[in-house]
Each structure stands twice: as C-alpha cells, then as structure tokens.
N, C-alpha and C positions, 0 to 999 in steps of 0.2 A: 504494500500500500504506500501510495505517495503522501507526503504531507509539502503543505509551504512553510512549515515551522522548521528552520534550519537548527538544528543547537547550534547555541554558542561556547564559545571555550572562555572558562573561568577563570580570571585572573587573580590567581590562589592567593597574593602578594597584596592586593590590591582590597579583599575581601579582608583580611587578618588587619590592614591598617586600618578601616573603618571599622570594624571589632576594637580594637586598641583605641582607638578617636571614643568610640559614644562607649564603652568603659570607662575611659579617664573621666567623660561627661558626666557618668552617675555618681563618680570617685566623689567629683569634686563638690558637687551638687548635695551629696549627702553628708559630708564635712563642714559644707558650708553650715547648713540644715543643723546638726550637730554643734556648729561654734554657737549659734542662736538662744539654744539650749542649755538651760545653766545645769552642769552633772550631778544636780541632786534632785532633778523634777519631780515636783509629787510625792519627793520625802517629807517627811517629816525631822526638822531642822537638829541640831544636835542642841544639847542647851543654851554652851557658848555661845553660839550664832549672833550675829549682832544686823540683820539686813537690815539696810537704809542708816544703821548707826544705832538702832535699838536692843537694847538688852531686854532679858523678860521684864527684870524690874521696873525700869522704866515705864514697859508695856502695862505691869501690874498697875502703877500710879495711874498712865490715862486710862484703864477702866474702870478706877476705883469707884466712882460714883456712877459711873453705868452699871456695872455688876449689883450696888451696892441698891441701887433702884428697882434692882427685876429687869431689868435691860430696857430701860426708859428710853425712847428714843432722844430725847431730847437732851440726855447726858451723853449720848452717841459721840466718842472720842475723832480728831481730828487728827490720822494718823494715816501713813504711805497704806495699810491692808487693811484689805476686807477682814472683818473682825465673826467672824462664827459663835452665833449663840442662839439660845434655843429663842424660837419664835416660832408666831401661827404657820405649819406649814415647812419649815425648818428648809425650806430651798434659797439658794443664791443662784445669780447669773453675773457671771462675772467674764473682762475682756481678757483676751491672753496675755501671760506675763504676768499677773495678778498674784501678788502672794499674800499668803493667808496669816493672821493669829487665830488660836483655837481658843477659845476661853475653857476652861475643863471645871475649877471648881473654885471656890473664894468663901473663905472665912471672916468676919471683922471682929475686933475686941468691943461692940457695944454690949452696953451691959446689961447681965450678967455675961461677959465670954466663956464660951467652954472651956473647960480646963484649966493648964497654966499658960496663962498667955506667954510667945516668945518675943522678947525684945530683941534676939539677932538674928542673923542668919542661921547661923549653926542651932539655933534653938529652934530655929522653924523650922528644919529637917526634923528632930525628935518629935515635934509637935506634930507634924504633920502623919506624919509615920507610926510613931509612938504606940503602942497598944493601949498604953494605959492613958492615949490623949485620943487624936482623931483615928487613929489605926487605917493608915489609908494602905489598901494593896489592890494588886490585879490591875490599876490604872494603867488603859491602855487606847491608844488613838488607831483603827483602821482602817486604812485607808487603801481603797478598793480591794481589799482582799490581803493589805501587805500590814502585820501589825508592828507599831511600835511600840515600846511599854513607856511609862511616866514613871517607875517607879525608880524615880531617881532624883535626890536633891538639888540636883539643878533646875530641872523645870519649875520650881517652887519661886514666886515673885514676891518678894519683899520680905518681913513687914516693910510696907510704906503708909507715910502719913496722909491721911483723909482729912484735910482742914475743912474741906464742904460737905464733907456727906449729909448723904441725906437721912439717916436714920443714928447722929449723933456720935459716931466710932471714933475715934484717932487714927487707929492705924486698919492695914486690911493687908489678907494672904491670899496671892491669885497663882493657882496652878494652871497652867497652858504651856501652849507652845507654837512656835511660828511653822506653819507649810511651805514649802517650793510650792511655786507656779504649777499650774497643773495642766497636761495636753489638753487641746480642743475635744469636749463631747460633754458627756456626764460622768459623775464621777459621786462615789460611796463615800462620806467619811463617821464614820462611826466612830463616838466617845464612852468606855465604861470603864465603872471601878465602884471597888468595895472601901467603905469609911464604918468600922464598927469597933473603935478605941472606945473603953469605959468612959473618958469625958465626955465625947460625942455621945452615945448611947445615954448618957445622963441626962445630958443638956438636950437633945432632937425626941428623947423617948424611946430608940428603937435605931437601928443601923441606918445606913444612908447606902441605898444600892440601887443604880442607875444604867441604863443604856440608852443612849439615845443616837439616833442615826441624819446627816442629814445630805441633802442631797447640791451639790454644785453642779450648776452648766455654765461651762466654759466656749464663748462662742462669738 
C-alpha cells in the first residue's frame, strides 16, 4: 500500500536539547516557586520565633484585653496577623502570605486568681503546668492532619500587665503561638488540651477540657 506520509528522520541531537531546554524551564520555574515560599509553610512557629519582630509576649500584651473580653471585637488588637479565636462559625479567609497567631488559652490574676499567682516567667511554666496549679497537658495545635504539641514553656506569654482591662486584673497569661503562611485552599486547624491542676479544678469547679476546630480559606 502506498501512502503520501513520507517518515521523517529524527534528529536525535536536536530532540535531547529541547528535552534539556523545557527541563531547565521547570528547574527553574519550580525554584523560583520554592524561593517564594518561606521553608516553614503551615508550620506551626517554634517559640523563639519573632515574625514581623514579635515575640509571644509581646503578642500576649496586645491581646490582653481582647482575650480578657470574650474576644470583643472592638479590643480587636492592631497587629501584622490574622489572630484565630473562637467565634460564631470559627472560619477565616485570609490572602496568601498571611501569617497567623493562634490564641490557645489565657488566664488573668482578677480576683480571686486561681492558685498561686506567678510573678515570673519561670513561675508561669510551674503554674501553668503544675498539677497542683492549672495542670495543663496534651496541648496541642493540628494542623491539617500534622500535630504540634504546646506542651512547652515557651509558648506561654507573659505574665504581662493589663492597665485597661476590662474585668479589673493587672496582669494576664496567654498561651499561643504564631502559624506560617499557609498554601492557597482550605485548610484544618485544630486547638486541644487538658487543664485539671487542683487550683484550677478549685477555682473552675471541674477540669477545663476542650477541642475546638477551625476552618481557614486561603484565597
């Protein structure tokens, strides 16, 4: 049988550098991609962490009287991130590159405070921790399925001083912790932990045991 389709002869040399061309093209393209991306996306920050120049502490002071209200919008702190706490609905939508604080849990010394109140750092690790104070364990942030624990005295913000609050305190203790940015879609982040220290259990009635989950679209 005849055809008009003549083969052609393949120029084997010719073929292998266009190969070699749009490889280097995805190389680079995917590096580029890659430099954009800060190498901890969607972690959850180590304590140290200081992005934009904030420490937790610091973070603990501007929420002090947001936390300290129920999450009053109107004490709504004035800070580079999206701040996560519960509200009706527990969703955000946020633009990419947005990094997060988690708010996790906050104590204040109004009166009567639970147990011994701590005036340092080193004493709000016992305190917080403590069994025979708030016995906090299992604190832990998950996010999309990747967990990370809290159960660590650095995440723990302050004491710092509360000169406005709204319910009379001096000072307050905000456990959290900063997010990475998180890829474009939706995304899981889940907050739980057990608080059943003999002070707390005194002072609340009964243990303090929570999960709560919320939901971010990045978009």
């Amino acid at each position: 049988m005849k055809t008009n389709l003549i083969p052609q002869r393949t120029d084997c040399s010719a073929v292998k550098r266009t190969i070699k061309k749009a490889f280097a093209i995805t190389m680079l393209a995917s590096c580029t991609l890659a430099a954009l991306q800060p190498a901890h996306a969607g972690q959850v920050l180590p304590p140290g962490a200081t992005p934009f120049g904030y420490s937790l502490d610091q973070m603990a002071a501007a929420v002090a009287s947001f936390s300290i209200s129920g999450n009053d919008p109107s004490y709504y702190p004035d800070t580079p991130f999206q701040i996560i706490y519960r509200r009706p609905g527990n969703s955000y939508t946020v633009k990419p590159g947005t990094y997060f604080y988690v708010k996790f849990f906050f104590i204040d010394d109004s009166p009567p405070p639970a147990g011994n109140w701590p005036t340092t750092k080193s004493e709000a690790a016992d305190y917080v921790f403590g069994s025979s104070e708030l016995g906090g364990h299992d604190l832990e942030i998950e996010v999309d399925g990747v967990i990370y624990s809290l159960d660590n005295p650095g995440y723990i913000g302050g004491p710092v001083p509360t000169p406005n609050s709204p319910d009379g305190s001096n000072h307050l203790i905000q456990l959290g912790a900063f997010l990475a940015p998180l890829a474009r879609g939706t995304h899981s982040v889940t907050i739980r932990g057990v608080f059943d220290g003999t002070a707390l259990v005194e002072a609340f009635g009964g243990p303090l045991v929570a999960e709560i989950t919320y939901s971010i679209t990045v978009q």
